[in-house]
Every structure is written in structure tokens, then in C-alpha cells.
FIKOLFI-748081 format. One record per residue (C-alpha): residue in three letters; x, y, z. Coordinates in steps of 0.05 Angstrom, whole numbers, plus 32768, in hexadecimal, padded with zeros to 4 digits. Layout:
// FIKOLFI-748081
ALAXYZ...
This chain:
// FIKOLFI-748081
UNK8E77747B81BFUNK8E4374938187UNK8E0974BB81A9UNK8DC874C88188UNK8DB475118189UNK8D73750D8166UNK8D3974FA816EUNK8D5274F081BCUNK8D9674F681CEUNK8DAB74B381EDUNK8DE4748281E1UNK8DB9745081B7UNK8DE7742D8187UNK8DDC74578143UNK8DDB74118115UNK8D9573F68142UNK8D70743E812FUNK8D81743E80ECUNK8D7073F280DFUNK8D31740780F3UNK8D36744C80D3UNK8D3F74338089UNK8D017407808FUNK8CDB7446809FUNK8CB17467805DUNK8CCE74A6803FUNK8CA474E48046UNK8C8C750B800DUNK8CB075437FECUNK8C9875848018UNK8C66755C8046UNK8C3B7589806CUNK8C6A757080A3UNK8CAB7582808CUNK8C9675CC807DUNK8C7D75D280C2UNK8CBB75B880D7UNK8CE475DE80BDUNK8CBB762580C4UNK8CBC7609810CUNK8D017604810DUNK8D0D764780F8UNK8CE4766C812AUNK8D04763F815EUNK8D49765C814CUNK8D2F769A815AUNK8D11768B8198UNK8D50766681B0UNK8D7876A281C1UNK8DAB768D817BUNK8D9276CE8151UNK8DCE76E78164UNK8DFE76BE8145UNK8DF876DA80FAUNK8E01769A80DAUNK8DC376798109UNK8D9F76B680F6UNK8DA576A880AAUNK8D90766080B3UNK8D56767380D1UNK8D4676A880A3UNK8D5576758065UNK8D25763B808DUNK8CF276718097UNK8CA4765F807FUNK8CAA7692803AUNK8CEB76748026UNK8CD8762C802CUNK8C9B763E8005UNK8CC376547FCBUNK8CE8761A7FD3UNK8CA275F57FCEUNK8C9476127F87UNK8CD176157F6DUNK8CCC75C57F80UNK8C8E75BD7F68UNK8CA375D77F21UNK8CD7759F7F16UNK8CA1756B7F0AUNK8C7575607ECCUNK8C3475317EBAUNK8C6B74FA7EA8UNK8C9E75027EE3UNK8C9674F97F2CUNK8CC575117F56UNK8CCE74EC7F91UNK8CFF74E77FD2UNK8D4674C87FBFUNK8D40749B7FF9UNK8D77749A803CUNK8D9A74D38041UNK8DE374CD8068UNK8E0675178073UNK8E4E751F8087UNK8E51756E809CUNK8E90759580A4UNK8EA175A880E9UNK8EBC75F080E0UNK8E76761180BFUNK8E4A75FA80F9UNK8E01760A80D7UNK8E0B75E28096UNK8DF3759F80ABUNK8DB275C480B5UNK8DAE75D88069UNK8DB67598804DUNK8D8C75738085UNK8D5275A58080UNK8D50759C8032UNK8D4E755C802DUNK8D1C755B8066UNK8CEF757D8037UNK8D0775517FFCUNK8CE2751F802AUNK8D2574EA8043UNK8D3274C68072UNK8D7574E9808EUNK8DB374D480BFUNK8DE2750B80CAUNK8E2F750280E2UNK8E4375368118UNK8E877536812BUNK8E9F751D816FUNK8EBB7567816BUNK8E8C758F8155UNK8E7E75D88177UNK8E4B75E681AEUNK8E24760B8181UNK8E1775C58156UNK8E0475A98198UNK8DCF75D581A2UNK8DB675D5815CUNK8DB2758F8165UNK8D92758F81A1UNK8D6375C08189UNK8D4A7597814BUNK8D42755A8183UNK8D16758381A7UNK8CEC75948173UNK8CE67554814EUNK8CC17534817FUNK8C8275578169UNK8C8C75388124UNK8C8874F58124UNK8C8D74DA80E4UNK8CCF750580DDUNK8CE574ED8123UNK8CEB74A88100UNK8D1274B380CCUNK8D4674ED80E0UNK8D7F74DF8108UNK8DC17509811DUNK8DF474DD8137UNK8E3C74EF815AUNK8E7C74CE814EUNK8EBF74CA814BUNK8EF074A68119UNK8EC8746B810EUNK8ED0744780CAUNK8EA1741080DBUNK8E67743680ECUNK8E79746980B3UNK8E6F742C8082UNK8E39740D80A3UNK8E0E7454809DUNK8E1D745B8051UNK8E0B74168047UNK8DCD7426804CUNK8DC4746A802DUNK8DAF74827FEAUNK8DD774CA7FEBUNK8E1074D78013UNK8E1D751D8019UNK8E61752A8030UNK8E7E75798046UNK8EBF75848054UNK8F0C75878033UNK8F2475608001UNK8F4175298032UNK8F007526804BUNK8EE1751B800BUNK8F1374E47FF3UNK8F1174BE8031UNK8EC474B2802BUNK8EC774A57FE5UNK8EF774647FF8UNK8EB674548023UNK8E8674287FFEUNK8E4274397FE9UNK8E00740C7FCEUNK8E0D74047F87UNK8DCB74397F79UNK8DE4746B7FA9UNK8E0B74A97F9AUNK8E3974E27FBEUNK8E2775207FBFUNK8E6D75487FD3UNK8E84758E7FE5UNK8ED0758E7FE4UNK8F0375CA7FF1UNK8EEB76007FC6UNK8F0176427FB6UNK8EE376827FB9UNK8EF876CF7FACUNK8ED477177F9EUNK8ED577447F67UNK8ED3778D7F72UNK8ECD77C67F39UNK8EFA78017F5CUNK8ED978377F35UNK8E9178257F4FUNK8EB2781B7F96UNK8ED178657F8CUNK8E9178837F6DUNK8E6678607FA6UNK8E4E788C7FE6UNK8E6478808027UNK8E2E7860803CUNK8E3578328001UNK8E7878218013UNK8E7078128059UNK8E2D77DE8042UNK8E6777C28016UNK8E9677BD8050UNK8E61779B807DUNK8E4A776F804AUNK8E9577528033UNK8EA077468084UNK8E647719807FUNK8E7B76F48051UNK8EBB76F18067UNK8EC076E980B7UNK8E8476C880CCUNK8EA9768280CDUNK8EF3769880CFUNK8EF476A08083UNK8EF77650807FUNK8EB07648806AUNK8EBC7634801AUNK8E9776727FF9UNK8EBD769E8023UNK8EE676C97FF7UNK8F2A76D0800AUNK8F4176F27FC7UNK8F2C77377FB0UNK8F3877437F68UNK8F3177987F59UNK8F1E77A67F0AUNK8F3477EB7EF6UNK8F6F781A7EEAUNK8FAE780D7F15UNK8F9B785A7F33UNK8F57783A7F41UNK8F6478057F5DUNK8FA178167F96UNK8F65784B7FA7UNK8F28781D7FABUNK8F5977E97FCCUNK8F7278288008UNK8F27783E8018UNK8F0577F28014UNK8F3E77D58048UNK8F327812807AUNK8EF0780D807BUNK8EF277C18082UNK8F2377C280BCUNK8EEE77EF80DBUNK8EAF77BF80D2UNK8EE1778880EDUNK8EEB77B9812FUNK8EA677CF8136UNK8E8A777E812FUNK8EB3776B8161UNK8EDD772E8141UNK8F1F77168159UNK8F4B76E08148UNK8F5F76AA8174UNK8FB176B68187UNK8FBB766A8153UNK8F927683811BUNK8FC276CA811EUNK9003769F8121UNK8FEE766A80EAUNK8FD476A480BDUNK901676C780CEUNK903A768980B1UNK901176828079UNK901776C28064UNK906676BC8068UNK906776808038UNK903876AA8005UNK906A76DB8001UNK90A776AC7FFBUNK907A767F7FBDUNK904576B57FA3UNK905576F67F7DUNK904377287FB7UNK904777707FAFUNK9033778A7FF2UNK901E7770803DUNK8FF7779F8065UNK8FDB778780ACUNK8F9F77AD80C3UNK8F9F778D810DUNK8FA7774D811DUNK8F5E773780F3UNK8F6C775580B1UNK8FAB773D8081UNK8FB377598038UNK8FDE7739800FUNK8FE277597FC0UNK8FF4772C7F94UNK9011774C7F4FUNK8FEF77047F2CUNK8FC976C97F3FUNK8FEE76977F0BUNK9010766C7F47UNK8FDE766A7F7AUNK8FCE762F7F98UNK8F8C763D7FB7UNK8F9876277FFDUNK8F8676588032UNK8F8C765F8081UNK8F4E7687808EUNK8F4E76B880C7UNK8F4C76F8809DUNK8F8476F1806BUNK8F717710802AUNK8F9477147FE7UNK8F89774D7FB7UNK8F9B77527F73UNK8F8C77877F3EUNK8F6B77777EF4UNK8F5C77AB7EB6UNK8F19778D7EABUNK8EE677517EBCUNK8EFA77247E83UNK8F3F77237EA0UNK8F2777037EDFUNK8F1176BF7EACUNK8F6176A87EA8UNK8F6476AF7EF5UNK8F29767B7F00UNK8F2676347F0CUNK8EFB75F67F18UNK8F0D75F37F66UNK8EF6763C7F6CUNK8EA7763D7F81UNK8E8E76807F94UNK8E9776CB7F71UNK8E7876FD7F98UNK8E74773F7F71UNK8E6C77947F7CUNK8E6877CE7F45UNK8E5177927F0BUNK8E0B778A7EE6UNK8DED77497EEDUNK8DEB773C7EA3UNK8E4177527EAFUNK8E4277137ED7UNK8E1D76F07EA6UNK8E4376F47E70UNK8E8676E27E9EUNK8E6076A17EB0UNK8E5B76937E6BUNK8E9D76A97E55UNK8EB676697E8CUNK8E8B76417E6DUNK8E9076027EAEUNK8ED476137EB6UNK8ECC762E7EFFUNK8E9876557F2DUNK8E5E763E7F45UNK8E3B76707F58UNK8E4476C47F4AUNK8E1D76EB7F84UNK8E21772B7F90UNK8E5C77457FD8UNK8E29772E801DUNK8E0A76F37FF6UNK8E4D76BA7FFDUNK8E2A769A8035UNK8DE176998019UNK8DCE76568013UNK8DA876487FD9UNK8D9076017FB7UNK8DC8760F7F84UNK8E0975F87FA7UNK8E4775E57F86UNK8E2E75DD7F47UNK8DF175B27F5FUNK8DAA75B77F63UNK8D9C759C7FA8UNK8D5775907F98UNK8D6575687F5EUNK8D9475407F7FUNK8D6E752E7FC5UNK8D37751A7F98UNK8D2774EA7F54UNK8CFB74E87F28UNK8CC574B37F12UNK8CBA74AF7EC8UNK8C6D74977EBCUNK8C6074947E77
């Protein structure tokens, strides 16, 4: 049975809210009402005893008042004296169920873009999305105008109502793997109305082992805690998690860089507390086994039961699947322009250490579109940012009037 979680939890049939729903006005692009919202929000994550949860603490960081502000001008300077940019329209969002905050990014933007919005939550989805939910129920009651036209909604495998929801939507955003992403694609939308899609992506690290040698231990240890960030606050499975490291240098350099970085990350693992459920140890166990048997692998080194290192002597056969859980492949290269053969259009995010900006610049240009999304420096994977996937989020949740 569907059940409404916003604007009041109940088990009102979704299809007589939205008819209602789509009748409803948009709001306009960062409405007084949508920035208090949403710097309302952010406090109220605070508040709610969530802080610490890392990835609840960065959503509420990236919601905060000064960042949607920026967000404000940086809005603001995509319009001219010719073109008005206005709200796209109905919103429908699809989240993935194994990073539990992300619905909240793409809701919350185009929130501010001024749509009307109906999210998807799983049947399945964690208890943290539950109270997220609930929390955004709570808090939309205050705001009325957005209490009309936002609605989360939880289901199970139900074509129908899937259909029925993006028959009426302008943009339907859709998260998940690439089954996902095909099976809503088969589902029809209004002739005007587009997808927006995140498939399975990609996503690996770059690491310069003389600046990791030359660094001081406190340097290293930053490094350490930011690459576990990146890495283990969703079991590795969230899509700019790297689960590749690729070392530039020397062979000498590298087997060095590669001994001390390991250690010290198998200590940050320790001293954070993470373990690994007893299935995500045997599946990573077994995928691991089949890397060796099809992938050139030089060594496998265990560091506990939460950190796997497999080196790879080249990446020409690999396939890009990946079990999460803290199973990382390493693989040495002389320089950065090596890394350009290794890349690919599926791969998304290259986080980097021991590289100028303007080093990462020229790689980007050097791919010219052929893969890589974004290039952030080791800490920043999961930073959301209105650049995703190649997109500008902001451009796409809105369009523009031409008055001439």
C-alpha cells in the first residue's frame, strides 16, 4: 500500500494528491520561502540529534543559509535582459536506496529551482530515510505554499502508479544502477518531458607517491582520514567512491608510498570504528577471488576484515564492477598522462593528492569528454555540488524564457 510521507504521513492514495498537486502554481526560483526552507532544514538536522552521522552532517552543512546564498547568485547570474529563467515544471525523483541522503540533494534544489516535486522512496528504504522524511513533514507544515506542491511517497514494485506519476511530470530524475535506469526509460513520459539519469558510474583516486613520501605525518594521516571519507561512509557503493588508487612515480616510489598509505589507512579504519557486516566480508571475499582468476593481479594483502588491496600490474581488462565494502585496487603509473588510456566514459569521479590544479586541468583537457566528470581533490568524492555527472543541475531543473 503506497503511504504518503509528506506533507502528513497517511495512506491517501498518491494519484488524488497529485491531481490536485499539478494544478497547483509553481513557485519562483529561490522564493523567500524556499531559502527559509531549506536554511530551516539545515539547522533542524542539527537539532535532531543526526550530526552524527557524517553524511547528515554534510547535508546540513551543504543546505546551510551561506551555501544556499551562493547558490542564489550563482543562479541569479544565468539570466540576462532577454532570458527568464523560470521553474521546469513537476518534478518526479526516483532515489537510490543504498546512499540514504541523496534524495535530499535533488529535492532541496529543485525546491529552490521553485517545482512542484514527488519523490519515490523505496518500500525498503533505511530508517534513517524515514526520519529524514519525517523530518521534512514536520517542517513543511509551516510553509504552505511548498506543503502543496511537495510530496514523498512510499512504494513498492508498482508499474501502474510508476507510470501514472511520470505522466504527469516534466523531469524525471532517476538514481540508481543501470537496470534501474533502463527499466524507467521503457516507462513513458509527456512528449515535452525529459530524464534526468545517474546510472552506475565509476570512480578512482590518484596519488603522486613522491608528495605522499615527502609529506609530514600529520599530512599523511589528514590524507588517510580524508580517503576513508570518501571511501566508507556508504560501504564504498556510493558512485564517486573510489575504489581504485592509481600511484604516479618510480616503481621504488610507489611500493613505498603504497606500504605507509595502507598502514595508516587500516589505522583510521580502526580508530573510526567501521565494520563490515559478516555478507559484505564473504561477497567481497568472492569477488575478490574472481579478480584474481580474470584480472592481472600482482598481490592481495588483507588488512582486517574492512580493508582488501588488490594490485593490479594493468587496468586494460577491467570491467568496472565492484562489491563495495572496502575492496581496493592499486595499480602503479610513471606519470599523470599515463592515467588518460586507463579512463573511460562510465568512470565519474577523480579525486586527486600531490597535483596542481592547473595539473588536473590540463588532464581534463587531454580527455577531452571521454570520461570524468568531475576532478576534486582526496575528502571532496562525496561533496555535492550543482555539477553532477556531467550536468548542471541548475540548468536542468530550470528553462529559460526568451523575450526579445
Amino acid at each position: 500500500m503506497p503511504k504518503l510521507f509528506t506533507p502528513e504521513p497517511s495512506a491517501t492514495e498518491p494519484r488524488a494528491v497529485l491531481a490536485d498537486m499539478v494544478t497547483t502554481p509553481t513557485d519562483r526560483p529561490f522564493s523567500r520561502e524556499a531559502v527559509d526552507f531549506c536554511g530551516e532544514l539545515s539547522h533542524a538536522l542539527f537539532r535532531a540529534g543526526m550530526k552524527n552521522r557524517p553524511e547528515v552532517n554534510a547535508l546540513a552543512y551543504w543546505f546551510r543559509a551561506a551555501e544556499v546564498a551562493r547558490l542564489k547568485s550563482s543562479f541569479e547570474g544565468l539570466s540576462d535582459d532577454r532570458a527568464i529563467i523560470m521553474p521546469r515544471g513537476t518534478v518526479f525523483h526516483v532515489p537510490p536506496g543504498n546512499v540514504e541522503t541523496l534524495f535530499l540533494y535533488g529535492w532541496l534544489l529543485s525546491i529552490l529551482c521553485g517545482n512542484r516535486n514527488i519523490v519515490r522512496i523505496s518500500s525498503r528504504a533505511s530508517g534513517l530515510t524515514g526520519e529524514l522524511c519525517g523530518l521534512v513533514a514536520s517542517l513543511l507544515k509551516n510553509y504552505k505554499k511548498l506543503a502543496r506542491i511537495n510530496f514523498a511517497v512510499s512504494y513498492g514494485h508498482d508499474d501502474q502508479l510508476t507510470a501514472d506519476l511520470s505522466a504527469c511530470c516534466d523531469v524525471r530524475i532517476v538514481w540508481g544502477g543501470d537496470e534501474t535506469v533502463r527499466a524507467l526509460r521503457s516507462v513513458q513520459l509527456p512528449p515535452a518531458a525529459r530524464d534526468l539519469c545517474f546510472p552506475d558510474r565509476y570512480s578512482y583516486s590518484v596519488i603522486r607517491a613522491g608528495a605522499f613520501i615527502t609529506s609530514s605525518d600529520a599530512q599523511r594521516r589528514a590524507l588517510a582520514h580524508a580517503f576513508y571519507n570518501d571511501c566508507y561512509w556508504f560501504d564504498q557503493m556510493a558512485c564517486s567512491s573510489p575504489r581504485l588508487i592509481v600511484w604516479c612515480g618510480g616503481p621504488e616510489e610507489c611500493q613505498s608510498a603504497r606500504t605507509g598509505f595502507f598502514d595508516l589507512l587500516a589505522r583510521e579504519i580502526e580508530q573510526q570504528g567501521y565494520t563490515s557486516e559478516a555478507g559484505t566480508r564473504s561477497g567481497k571475499l568472492l569477488f575478490a577471488s574472481q579478480l584474481i582468476l580474470d584480472e592481472s593481479v600482482d598481490s592481495y594483502e588483507t588488512y582486517g576484515n574492512e580493508l582488501t588491496v588488490l594490485k593490479l600490474s594493468d587496468l586494460s581488462t577491467l570491467d568496472r564492477n565492484h562489491c563495495g565494502g572496502g575492496l581496493l585496487l592499486s595499480v602503479d603509473v610513471p606519470d599523470l598522462p599515463s592515467l588518460a588510456p586507463i579512463v573511460r566514459r562510465r568512470d565519474q569521479t577523480l579525486t586527486y593528492f600531490g597535483f596542481e590544479r592547473q595539473e588536473m586541468m590540463l588532464l581534463a583537457h587531454s580527455l577531452n569528454g571521454s570520461g570524468l566528470d568531475r576532478i576534486v581533490p582526496v575528502g571532496e568524492a562525496l561533496t555535492f555540488n550543482r555539477f553532477w555527472d556531467g550536468y548542471d543541475l541548475l540548468h536542468e531543473l530550470t528553462r529559460r524564457v526568451w523575450v526579445q
